[in-house]
Structure formats: structure tokens, C-alpha cells
PAFIKOL-34040 format. One record per residue (C-alpha): residue in three letters; x, y, z. Coordinates in steps of 0.1 Angstrom, whole numbers, plus 5000, padded with zeros to 4 digits. Example, Ala and Ser with C-alpha at 12.3 -4.5 7.8 and 13.67 -1.06 7.14 Angstrom:
# PAFIKOL-34040
<r residuo="ALA" u="5123" v="4955" w="5078"/>
<r residuo="SER" u="5137" v="4989" w="5071"/>
This chain:
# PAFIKOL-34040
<r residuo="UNK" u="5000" v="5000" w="5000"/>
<r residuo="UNK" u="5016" v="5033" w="4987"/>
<r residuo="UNK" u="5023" v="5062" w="5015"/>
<r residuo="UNK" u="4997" v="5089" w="5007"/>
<r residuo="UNK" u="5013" v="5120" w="4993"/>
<r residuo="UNK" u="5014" v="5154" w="5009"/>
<r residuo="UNK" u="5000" v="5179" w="4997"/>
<r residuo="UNK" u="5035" v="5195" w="4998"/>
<r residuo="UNK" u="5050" v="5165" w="4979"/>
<r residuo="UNK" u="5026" v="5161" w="4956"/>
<r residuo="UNK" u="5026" v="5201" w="4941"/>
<r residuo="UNK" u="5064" v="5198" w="4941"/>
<r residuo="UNK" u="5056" v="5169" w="4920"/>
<r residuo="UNK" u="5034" v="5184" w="4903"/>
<r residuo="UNK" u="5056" v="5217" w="4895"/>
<r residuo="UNK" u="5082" v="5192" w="4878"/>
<r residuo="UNK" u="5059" v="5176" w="4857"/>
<r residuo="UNK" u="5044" v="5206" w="4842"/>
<r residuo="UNK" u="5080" v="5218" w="4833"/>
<r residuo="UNK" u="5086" v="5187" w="4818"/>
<r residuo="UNK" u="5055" v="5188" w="4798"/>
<r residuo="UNK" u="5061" v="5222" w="4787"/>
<r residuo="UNK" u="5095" v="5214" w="4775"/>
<r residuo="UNK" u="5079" v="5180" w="4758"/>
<r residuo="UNK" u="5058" v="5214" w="4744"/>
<r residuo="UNK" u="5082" v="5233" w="4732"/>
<r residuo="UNK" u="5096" v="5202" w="4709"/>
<r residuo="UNK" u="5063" v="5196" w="4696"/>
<r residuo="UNK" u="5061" v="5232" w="4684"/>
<r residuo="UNK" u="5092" v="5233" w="4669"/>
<r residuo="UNK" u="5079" v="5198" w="4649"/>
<r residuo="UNK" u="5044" v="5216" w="4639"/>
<r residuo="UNK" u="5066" v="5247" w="4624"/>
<r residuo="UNK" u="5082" v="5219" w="4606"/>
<r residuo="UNK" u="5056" v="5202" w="4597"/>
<r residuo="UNK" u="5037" v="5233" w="4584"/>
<r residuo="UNK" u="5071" v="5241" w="4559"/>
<r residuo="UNK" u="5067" v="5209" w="4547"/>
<r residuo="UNK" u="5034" v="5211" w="4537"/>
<r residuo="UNK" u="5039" v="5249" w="4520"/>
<r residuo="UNK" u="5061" v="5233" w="4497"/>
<r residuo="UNK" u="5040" v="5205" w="4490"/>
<r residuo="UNK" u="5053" v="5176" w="4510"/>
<r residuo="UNK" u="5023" v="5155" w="4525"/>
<r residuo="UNK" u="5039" v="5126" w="4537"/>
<r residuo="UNK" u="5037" v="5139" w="4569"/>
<r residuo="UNK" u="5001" v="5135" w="4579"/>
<r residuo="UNK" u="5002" v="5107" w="4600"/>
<r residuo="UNK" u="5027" v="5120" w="4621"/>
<r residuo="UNK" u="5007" v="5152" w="4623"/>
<r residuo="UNK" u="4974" v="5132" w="4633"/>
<r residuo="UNK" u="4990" v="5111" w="4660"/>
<r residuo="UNK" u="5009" v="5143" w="4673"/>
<r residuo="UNK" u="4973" v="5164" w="4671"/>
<r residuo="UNK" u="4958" v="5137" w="4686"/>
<r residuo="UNK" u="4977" v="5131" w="4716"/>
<r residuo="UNK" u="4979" v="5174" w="4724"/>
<r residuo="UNK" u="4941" v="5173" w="4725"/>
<r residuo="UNK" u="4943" v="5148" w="4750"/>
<r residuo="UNK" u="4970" v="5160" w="4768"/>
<r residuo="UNK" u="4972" v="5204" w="4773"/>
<r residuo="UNK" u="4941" v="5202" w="4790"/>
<r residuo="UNK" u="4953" v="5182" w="4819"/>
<r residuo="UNK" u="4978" v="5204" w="4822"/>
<r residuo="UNK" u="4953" v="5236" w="4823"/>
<r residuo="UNK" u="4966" v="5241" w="4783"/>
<r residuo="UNK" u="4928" v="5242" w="4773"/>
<r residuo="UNK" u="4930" v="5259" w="4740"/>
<r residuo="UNK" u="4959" v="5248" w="4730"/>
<r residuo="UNK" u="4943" v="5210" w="4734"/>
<r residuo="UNK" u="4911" v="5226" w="4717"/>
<r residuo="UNK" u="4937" v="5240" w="4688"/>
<r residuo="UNK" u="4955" v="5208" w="4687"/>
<r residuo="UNK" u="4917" v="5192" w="4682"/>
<r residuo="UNK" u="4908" v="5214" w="4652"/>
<r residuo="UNK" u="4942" v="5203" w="4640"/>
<r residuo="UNK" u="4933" v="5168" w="4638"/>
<r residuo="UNK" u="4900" v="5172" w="4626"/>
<r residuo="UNK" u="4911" v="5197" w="4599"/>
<r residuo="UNK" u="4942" v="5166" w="4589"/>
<r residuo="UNK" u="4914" v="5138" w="4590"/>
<r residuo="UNK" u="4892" v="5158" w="4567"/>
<r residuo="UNK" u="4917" v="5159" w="4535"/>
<r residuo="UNK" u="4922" v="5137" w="4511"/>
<r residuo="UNK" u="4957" v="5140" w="4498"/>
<r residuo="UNK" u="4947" v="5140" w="4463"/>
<r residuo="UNK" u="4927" v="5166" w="4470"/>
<r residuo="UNK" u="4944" v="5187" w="4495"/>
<r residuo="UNK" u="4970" v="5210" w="4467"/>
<r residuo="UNK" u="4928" v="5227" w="4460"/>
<r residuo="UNK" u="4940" v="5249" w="4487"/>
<r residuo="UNK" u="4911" v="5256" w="4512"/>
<r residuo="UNK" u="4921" v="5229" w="4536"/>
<r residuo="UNK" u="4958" v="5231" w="4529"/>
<r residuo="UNK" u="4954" v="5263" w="4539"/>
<r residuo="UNK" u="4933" v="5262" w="4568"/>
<r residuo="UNK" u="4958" v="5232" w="4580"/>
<r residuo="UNK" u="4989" v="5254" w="4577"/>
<r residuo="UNK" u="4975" v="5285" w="4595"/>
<r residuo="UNK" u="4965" v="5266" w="4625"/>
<r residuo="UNK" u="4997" v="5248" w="4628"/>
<r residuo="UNK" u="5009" v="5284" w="4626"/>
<r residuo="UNK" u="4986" v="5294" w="4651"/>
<r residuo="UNK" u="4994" v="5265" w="4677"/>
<r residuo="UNK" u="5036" v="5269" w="4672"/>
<r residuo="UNK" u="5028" v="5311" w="4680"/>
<r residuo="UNK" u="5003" v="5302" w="4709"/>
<r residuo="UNK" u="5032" v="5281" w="4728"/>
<r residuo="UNK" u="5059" v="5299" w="4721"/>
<r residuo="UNK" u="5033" v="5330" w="4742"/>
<r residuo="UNK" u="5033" v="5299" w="4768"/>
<r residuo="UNK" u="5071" v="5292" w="4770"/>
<r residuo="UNK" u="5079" v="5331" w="4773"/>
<r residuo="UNK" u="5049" v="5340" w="4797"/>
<r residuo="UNK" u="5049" v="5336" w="4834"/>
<r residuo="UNK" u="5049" v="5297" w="4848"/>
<r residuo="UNK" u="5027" v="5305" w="4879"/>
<r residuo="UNK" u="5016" v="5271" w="4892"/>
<r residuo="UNK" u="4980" v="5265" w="4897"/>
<r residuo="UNK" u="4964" v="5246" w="4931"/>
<r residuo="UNK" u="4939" v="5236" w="4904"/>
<r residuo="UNK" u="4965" v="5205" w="4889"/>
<r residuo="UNK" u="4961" v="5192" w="4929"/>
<r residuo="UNK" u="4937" v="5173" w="4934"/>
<r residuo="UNK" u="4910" v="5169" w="4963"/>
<r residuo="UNK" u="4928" v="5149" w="4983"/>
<r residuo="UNK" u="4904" v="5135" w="5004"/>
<r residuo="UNK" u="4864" v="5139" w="5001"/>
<r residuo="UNK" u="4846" v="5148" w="5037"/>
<r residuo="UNK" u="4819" v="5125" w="5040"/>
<r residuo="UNK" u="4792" v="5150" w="5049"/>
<r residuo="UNK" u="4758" v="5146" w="5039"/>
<r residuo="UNK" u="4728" v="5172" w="5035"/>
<r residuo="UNK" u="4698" v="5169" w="5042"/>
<r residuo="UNK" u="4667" v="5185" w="5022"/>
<r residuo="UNK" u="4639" v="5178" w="5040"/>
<r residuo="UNK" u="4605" v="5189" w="5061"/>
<r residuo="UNK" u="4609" v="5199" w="5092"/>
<r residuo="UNK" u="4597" v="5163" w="5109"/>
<r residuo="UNK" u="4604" v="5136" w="5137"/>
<r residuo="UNK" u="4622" v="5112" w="5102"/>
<r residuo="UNK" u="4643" v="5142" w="5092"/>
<r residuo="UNK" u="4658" v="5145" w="5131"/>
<r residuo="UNK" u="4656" v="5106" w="5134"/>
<r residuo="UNK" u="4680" v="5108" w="5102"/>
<r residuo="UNK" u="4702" v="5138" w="5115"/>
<r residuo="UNK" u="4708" v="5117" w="5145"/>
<r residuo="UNK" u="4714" v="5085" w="5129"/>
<r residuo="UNK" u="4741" v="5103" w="5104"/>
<r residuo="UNK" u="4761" v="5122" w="5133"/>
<r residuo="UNK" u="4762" v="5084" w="5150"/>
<r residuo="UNK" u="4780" v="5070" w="5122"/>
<r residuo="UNK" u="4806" v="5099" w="5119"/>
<r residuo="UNK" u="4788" v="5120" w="5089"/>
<r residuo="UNK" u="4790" v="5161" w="5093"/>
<r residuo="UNK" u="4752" v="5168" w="5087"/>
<r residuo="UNK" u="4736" v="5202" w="5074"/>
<r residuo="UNK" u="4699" v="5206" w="5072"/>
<r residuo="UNK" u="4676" v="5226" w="5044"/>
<r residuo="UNK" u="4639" v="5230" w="5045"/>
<r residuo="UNK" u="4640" v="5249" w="5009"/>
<r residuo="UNK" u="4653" v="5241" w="4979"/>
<r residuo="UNK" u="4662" v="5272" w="4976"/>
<r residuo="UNK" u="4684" v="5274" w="5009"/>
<r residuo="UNK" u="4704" v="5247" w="4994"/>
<r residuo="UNK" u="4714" v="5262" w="4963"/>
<r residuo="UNK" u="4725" v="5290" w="4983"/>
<r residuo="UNK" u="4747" v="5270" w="5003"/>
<r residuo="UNK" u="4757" v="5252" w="4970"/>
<r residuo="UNK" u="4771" v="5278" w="4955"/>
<r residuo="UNK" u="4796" v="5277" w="4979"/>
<r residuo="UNK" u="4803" v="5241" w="4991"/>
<r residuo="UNK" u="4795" v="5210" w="4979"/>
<r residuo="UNK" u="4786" v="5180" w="4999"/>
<r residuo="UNK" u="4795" v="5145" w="4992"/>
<r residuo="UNK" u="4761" v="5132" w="4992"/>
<r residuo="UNK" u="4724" v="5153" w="4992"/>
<r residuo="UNK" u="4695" v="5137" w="5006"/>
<r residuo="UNK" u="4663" v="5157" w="4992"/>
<r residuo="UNK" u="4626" v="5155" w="4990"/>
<r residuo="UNK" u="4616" v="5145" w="4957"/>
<r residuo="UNK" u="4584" v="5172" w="4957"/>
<r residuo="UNK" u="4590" v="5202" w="4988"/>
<r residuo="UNK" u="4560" v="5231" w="4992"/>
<r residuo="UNK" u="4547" v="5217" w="4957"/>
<r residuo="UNK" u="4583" v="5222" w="4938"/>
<r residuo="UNK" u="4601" v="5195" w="4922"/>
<r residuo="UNK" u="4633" v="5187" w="4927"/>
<r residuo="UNK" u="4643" v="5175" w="4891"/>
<r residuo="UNK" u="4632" v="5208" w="4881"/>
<r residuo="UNK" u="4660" v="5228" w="4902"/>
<r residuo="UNK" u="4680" v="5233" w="4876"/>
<r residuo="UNK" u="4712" v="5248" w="4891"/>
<r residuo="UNK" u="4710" v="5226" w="4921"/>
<r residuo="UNK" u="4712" v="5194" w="4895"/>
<r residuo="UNK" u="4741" v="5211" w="4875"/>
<r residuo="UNK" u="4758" v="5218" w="4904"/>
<r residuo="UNK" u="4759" v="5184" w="4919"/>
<r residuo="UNK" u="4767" v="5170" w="4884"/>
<r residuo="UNK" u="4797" v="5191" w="4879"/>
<r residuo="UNK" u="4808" v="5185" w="4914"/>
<r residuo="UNK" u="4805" v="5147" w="4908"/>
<r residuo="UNK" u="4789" v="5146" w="4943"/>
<r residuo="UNK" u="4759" v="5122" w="4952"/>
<r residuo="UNK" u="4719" v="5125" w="4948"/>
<r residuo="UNK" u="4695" v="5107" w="4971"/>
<r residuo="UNK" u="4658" v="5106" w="4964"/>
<r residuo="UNK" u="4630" v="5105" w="4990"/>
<r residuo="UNK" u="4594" v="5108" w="4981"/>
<r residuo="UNK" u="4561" v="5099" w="5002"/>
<r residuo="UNK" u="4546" v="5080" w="4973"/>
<r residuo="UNK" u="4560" v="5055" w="4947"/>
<r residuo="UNK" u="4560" v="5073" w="4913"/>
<r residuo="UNK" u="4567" v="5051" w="4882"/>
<r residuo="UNK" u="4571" v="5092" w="4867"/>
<r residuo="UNK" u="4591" v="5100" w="4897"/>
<r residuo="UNK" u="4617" v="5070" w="4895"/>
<r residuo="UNK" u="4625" v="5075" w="4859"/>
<r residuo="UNK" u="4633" v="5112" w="4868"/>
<r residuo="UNK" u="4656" v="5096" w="4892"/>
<r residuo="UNK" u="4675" v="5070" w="4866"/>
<r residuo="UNK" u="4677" v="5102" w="4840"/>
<r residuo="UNK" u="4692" v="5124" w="4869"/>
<r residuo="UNK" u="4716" v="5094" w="4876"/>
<r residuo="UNK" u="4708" v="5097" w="4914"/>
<r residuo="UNK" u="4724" v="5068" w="4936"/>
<r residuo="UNK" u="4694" v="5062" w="4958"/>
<r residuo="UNK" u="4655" v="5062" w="4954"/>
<r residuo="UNK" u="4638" v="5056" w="4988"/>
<r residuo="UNK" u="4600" v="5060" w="4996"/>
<r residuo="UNK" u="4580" v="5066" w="5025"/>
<r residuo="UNK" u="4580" v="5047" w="5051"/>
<r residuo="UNK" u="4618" v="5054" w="5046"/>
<r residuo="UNK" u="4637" v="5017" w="5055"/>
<r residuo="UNK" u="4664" v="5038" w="5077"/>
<r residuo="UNK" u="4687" v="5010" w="5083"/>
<r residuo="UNK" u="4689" v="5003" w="5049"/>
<r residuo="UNK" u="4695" v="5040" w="5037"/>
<r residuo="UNK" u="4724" v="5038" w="5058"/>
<r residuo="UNK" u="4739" v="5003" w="5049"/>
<r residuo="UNK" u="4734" v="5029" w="5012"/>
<r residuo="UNK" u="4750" v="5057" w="5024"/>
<r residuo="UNK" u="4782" v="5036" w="5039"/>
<r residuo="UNK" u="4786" v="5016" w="5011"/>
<r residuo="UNK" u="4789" v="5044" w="4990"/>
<r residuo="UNK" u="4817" v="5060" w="5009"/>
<r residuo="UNK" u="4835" v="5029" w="5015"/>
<r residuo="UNK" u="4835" v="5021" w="4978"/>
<r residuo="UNK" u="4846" v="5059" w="4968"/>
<r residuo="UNK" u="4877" v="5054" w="4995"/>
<r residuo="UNK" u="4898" v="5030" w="4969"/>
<r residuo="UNK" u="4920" v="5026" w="5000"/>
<r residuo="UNK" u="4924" v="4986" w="4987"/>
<r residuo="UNK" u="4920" v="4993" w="4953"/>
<r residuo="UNK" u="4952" v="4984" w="4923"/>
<r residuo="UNK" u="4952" v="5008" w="4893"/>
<r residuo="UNK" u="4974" v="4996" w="4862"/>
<r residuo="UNK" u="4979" v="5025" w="4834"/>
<r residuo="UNK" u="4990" v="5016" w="4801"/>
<r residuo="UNK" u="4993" v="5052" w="4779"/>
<r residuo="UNK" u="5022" v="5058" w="4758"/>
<r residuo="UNK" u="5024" v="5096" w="4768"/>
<r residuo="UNK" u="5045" v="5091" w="4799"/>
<r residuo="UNK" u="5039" v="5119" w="4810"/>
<r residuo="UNK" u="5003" v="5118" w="4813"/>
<r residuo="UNK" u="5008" v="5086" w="4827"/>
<r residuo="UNK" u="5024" v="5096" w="4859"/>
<r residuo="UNK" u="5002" v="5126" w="4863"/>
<r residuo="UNK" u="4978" v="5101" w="4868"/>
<r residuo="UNK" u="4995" v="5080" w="4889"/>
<r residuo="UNK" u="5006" v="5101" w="4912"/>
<r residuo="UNK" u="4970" v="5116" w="4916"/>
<r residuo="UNK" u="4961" v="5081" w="4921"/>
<r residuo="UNK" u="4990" v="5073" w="4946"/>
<r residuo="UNK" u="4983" v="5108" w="4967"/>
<r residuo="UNK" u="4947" v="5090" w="4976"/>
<r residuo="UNK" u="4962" v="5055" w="4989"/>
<r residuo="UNK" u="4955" v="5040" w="4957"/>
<r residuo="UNK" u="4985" v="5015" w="4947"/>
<r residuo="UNK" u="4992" v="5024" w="4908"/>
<r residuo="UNK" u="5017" v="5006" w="4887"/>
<r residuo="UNK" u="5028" v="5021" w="4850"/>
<r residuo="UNK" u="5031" v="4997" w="4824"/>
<r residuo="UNK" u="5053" v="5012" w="4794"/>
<r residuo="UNK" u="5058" v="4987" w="4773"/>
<r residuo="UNK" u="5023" v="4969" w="4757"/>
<r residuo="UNK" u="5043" v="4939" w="4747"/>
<r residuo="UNK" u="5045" v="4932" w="4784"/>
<r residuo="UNK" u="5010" v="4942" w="4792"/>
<r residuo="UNK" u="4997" v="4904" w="4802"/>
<r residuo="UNK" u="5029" v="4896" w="4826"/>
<r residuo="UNK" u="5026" v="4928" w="4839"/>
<r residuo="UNK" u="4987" v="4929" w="4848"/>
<r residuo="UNK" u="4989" v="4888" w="4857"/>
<r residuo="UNK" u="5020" v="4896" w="4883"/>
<r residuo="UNK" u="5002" v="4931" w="4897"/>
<r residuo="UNK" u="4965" v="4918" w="4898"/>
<r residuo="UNK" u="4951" v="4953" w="4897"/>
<r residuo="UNK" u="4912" v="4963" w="4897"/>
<r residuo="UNK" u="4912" v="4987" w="4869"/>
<r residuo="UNK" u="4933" v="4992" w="4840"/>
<r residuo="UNK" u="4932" v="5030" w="4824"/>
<r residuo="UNK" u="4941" v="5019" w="4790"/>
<r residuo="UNK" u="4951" v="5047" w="4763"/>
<r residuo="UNK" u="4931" v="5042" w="4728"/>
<r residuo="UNK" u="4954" v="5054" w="4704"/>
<r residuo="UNK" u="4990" v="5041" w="4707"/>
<r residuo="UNK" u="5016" v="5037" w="4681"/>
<r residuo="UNK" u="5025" v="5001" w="4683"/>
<r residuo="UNK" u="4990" v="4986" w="4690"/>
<r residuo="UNK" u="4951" v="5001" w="4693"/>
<r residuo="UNK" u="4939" v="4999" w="4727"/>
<r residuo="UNK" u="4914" v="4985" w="4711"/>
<r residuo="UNK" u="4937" v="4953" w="4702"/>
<r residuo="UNK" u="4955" v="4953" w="4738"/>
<r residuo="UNK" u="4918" v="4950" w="4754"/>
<r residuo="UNK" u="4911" v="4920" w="4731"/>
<r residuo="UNK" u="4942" v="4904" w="4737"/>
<r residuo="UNK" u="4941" v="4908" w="4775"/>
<r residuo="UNK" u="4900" v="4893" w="4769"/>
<r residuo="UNK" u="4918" v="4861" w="4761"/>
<r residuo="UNK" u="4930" v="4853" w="4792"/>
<r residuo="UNK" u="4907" v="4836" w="4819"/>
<r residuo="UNK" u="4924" v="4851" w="4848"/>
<r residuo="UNK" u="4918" v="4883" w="4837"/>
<r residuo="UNK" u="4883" v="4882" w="4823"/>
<r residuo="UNK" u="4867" v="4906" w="4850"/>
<r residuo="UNK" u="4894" v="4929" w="4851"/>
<r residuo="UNK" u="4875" v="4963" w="4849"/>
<r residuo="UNK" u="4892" v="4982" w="4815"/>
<r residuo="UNK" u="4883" v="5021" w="4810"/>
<r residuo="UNK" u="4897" v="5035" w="4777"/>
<r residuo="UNK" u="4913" v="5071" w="4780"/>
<r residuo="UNK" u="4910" v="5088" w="4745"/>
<r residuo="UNK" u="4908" v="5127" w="4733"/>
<r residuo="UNK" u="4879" v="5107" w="4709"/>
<r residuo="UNK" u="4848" v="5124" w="4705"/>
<r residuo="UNK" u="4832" v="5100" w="4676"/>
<r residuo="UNK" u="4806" v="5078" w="4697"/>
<r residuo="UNK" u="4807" v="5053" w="4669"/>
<r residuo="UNK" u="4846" v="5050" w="4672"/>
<r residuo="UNK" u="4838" v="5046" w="4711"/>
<r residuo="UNK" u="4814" v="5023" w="4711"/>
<r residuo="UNK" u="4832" v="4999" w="4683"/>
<r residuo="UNK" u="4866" v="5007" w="4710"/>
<r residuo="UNK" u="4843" v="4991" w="4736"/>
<r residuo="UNK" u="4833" v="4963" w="4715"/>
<r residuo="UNK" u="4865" v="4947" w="4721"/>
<r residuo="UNK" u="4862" v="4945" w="4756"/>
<r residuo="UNK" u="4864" v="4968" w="4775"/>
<r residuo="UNK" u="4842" v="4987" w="4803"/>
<r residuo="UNK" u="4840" v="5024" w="4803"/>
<r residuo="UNK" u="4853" v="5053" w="4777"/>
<r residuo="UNK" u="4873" v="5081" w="4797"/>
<r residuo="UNK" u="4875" v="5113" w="4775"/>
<r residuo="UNK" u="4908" v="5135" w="4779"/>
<r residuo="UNK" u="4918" v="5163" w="4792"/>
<r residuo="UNK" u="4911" v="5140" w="4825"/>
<r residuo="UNK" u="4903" v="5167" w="4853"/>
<r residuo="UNK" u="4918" v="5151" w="4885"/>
């Protein structure tokens, strides 16, 4: 089990790996500028490299708070996908192409020259308060509740309004909101900013209602909520809920494996991973993926889509062929937007489809 980082330690850390990204930045420009010659002078041989390069910016700058440089780097790709060789010397898109690589080689070298303040915002939180709010009636369940949560440990804050709770939300965030599904004849499914903010957060939404509504519990599955509970509320098991939720979000037994061939990004997120408990091995070689995963037995493997060597695509459907690691949970992590390329990337196996820039 890993030593949790500091928060010290881990924005030293931090620190390093942007300068090492923005130096990995600076050569990247310098091949775009290249790149960009080339193609004035009517070279386009280059456009693979160009893809694979655009492609793994997009996914990259905004992780390290580079957002429109990773959104430049996107239109870059898109733009290269778009053109047919034989076609490009019309001009439009040649054109197009060669004044956003412009563009992008300008933008960084206004990066490399500007100030390198460090932003808290690459940390990440490193540990979530359980707390729990409460969005209730005043009533003998809501204290029963109160006094139940405080028992087990939880910090508990009470609303009678929805709008007293968006107040407070605008300012904190709990880990997990308990509300009336109807309060004085409002709905909570129509609180607009209360649902974004929760969603954004990535905090938890319980449901109570005193009826069972078919109308009501699809609300629920379309807000994603992680509870629906109705009246007479089963306390015990709102709890047994509540506790399972936070013991799963803990990962403090949890083995992450990462297989991405942009180093860097990869121990970004493994030291993330690392400053919450989690044990995290790096895997940089995909030939050695099955040895590695079969000696580290890890939970989850964060598997980059688009490598040079081999698709994560084929690495998924290669690990698929081994029994012993036929429930290993495997979440792509791609700068792909196409939902057809995701969902034919998940038909070889794998779980879940991460889009980069990965906020930590």
C-alpha cells in the first residue's frame, strides 16, 4: 500500500511535471513549424505523424490547464482527417491546415515566454469529507436521520428549501444530498442549478418521496441519482446505502494499472492516484501488458486508445483472452469524441470510455 502524498509533495511533484510537459511542448512546436514548411512546399507525407501528434495534444494540454491549446491541437486533427491528399493541393484545407499549425507553434511559444505560475487547480482533492445534507420537512424522520448520520461519523447540514440549498451550494458542495423528491409543491428534478451543480461536482443525489412514482423513478435513473427511497423510509437500509457508497469511493484497497504511451500523462495520473492511497503501477511497454497485469493483479486498467504500436482496442482484446483476467475492469482514456469510434473501441472489451483532458 503506497504512503499517501502530501500535499507539499505532491505540488512539488506536480511543479516538475508541468515543466517537463512544457519542455515536451516546446519540441512539439518546433515539429508543427516543421511540419507546416513541409506542407507549403508541398510535401504531405507527413500527415500521419501530424494526426498522431494532434491527437495526443488534445488529450494532453488540458490536463495540464493548456485548454485551448488542446482545443487548437483538436481542430488540428480534425482539419488533417478531413483531407484527402489527392485533393488537398485545392488549397482551402491546405490552407486552413497550415495556418492553424501556425497558430498553435505562436500560441506556445506565448506559453514558454509568459509567466509559469503554478496552479492549486492541477492538485487534486485529496480526500472527500463524508458529509451529507439533508433536504427535508421539518419532521420527527428528518431529526431521526440527523441523529442516525452524526452516530456514524457523517457532518450533517439541514435545508427546509430548495432554495436554501442552492444558496449553500454555490459555495460548498457535499458528498452526498439527501432531498425530498416534491417540497412546498416544487420539484426537485426541476432545480435546475441545484442538478448542475451536483453533476459538475460529481457529488451524490439521494431521492425520498412519500409516494411511489413510476414518473418519479424514471426522473431519478435520468438524473443518475444513487438512491431512490419512499415513505416509510427503510432507515437501516439507507444507511447500509450511504456507507457503502463511501467505502466504495475510498479505493484505499484498490490496484490501478495505466498503460498510455504519453509518459507523462501517465504519471500525472498516477501520482493523483498514489496521493489517495490507491497502489498504481505504469506499464510502458504493451508487449509486456499480460505479465505485467497477471503479476500486479490490479482492479482497473486505464488503457490509452490510440498508441503507436498497437490500438487499445487490440490490447483490450488480447488481454480478453486470458481467463484470469476476464473481470478485470478496462476504461479506455482517449481525446475521441466520435461515439461510433467509442462504442466499436468498447466492442473489444472493455468497460468504460474516459475522455481527455482527464480533470483530476
Amino acid at each position: 500500500m503506497p504512503t499517501k502524498k502530501s500535499p507539499e509533495q505532491l505540488q512539488q511533484f506536480m511543479e516538475e511535471l508541468q515543466a517537463s510537459f512544457l519542455a515536451k511542448l516546446g519540441l512539439k512546436a518546433e515539429l508543427f513549424a516543421e511540419i507546416s514548411h513541409q506542407l507549403e512546399s508541398g510535401i504531405l507525407t507527413t500527415f500521419p505523424k501530424l494526426i498522431s501528434e494532434a491527437h495526443q495534444l488534445a488529450g494532453s494540454c488540458g490536463t495540464f490547464q493548456l485548454n485551448h491549446l488542446g482545443m487548437l491541437a483538436r481542430h488540428i486533427e480534425t482539419i488533417a482527417l478531413s483531407v484527402d491528399a489527392s485533393e488537398i493541393q485545392q488549397g482551402d484545407r491546405l490552407k486552413s491546415l497550415i495556418d492553424s499549425l501556425k497558430l498553435f507553434v505562436n500560441e506556445v511559444e506565448q506559453v514558454l515566454i509568459g509567466p509559469r505560475n503554478f496552479s492549486a487547480n492541477l492538485l487534486p482533492e485529496l480526500e472527500m469529507v463524508q458529509d451529507v445534507w439533508l433536504v427535508l420537512n421539518p419532521s420527527a424522520l428528518r431529526d431521526e436521520l440527523c441523529a442516525q448520520l452524526r452516530a456514524f461519523g457523517y457532518p450533517v447540514k439541514i435545508f427546509s428549501t430548495f432554495s436554501e440549498c442552492i444558496e449553500a451550494l454555490r459555495s460548498q458542495t457535499p458528498a452526498l444530498l439527501f432531498s425530498e423528491a416534491v417540497l412546498a409543491d416544487q420539484l426537485l428534478f426541476d432545480q435546475k442549478e441545484l442538478i448542475e451543480i451536483m453533476s459538475e461536482h460529481k457529488r451524490w443525489l439521494m431521492v425520498y418521496s412519500a409516494t411511489d412514482s413510476f414518473d418519479l423513478r424514471i426522473n431519478a435513473v435520468r438524473h443518475k441519482t444513487h438512491g431512490y427511497f419512499v415513505s416509510p423510509l427503510d432507515i437501516p437500509s439507507m444507511m447500509q446505502r450511504i456507507t457503502r457508497l463511501f467505502d466504495d469511493s475510498t479505493f484505499s484497497d484498490k490496484k490501478v494499472s495505466i498503460l498510455d504511451d504519453d509518459l507523462l500523462l501517465a504519471e500525472h495520473y498516477s501520482w493523483v492516484l498514489e496521493s489517495a492511497g490507491i497502489e498504481v503501477q505504469v506499464i510502458r511497454d504493451s508487449r509486456v501488458v499480460i505479465p505485467e497485469l497477471l503479476s500486479f493483479k490490479p482492479d482497473v486498467l486505464l488503457l490509452d486508445m490510440h498508441m503507436p504500436e498497437f490500438s487499445g482496442a487490440e490490447i483490450s482484446g488480447v488481454i480478453r483472452q486470458y481467463e484470469s483476467l476476464s473481470s478485470l475492469h478496462i476504461a479506455f482514456l482517449s481525446a475521441e469524441r466520435d461515439i461510433q469510434l467509442q462504442l466499436q473501441a468498447l466492442s473489444y472489451g472493455a468497460d468504460d470510455f474516459i475522455t481527455k483532458p482527464i480533470s483530476n
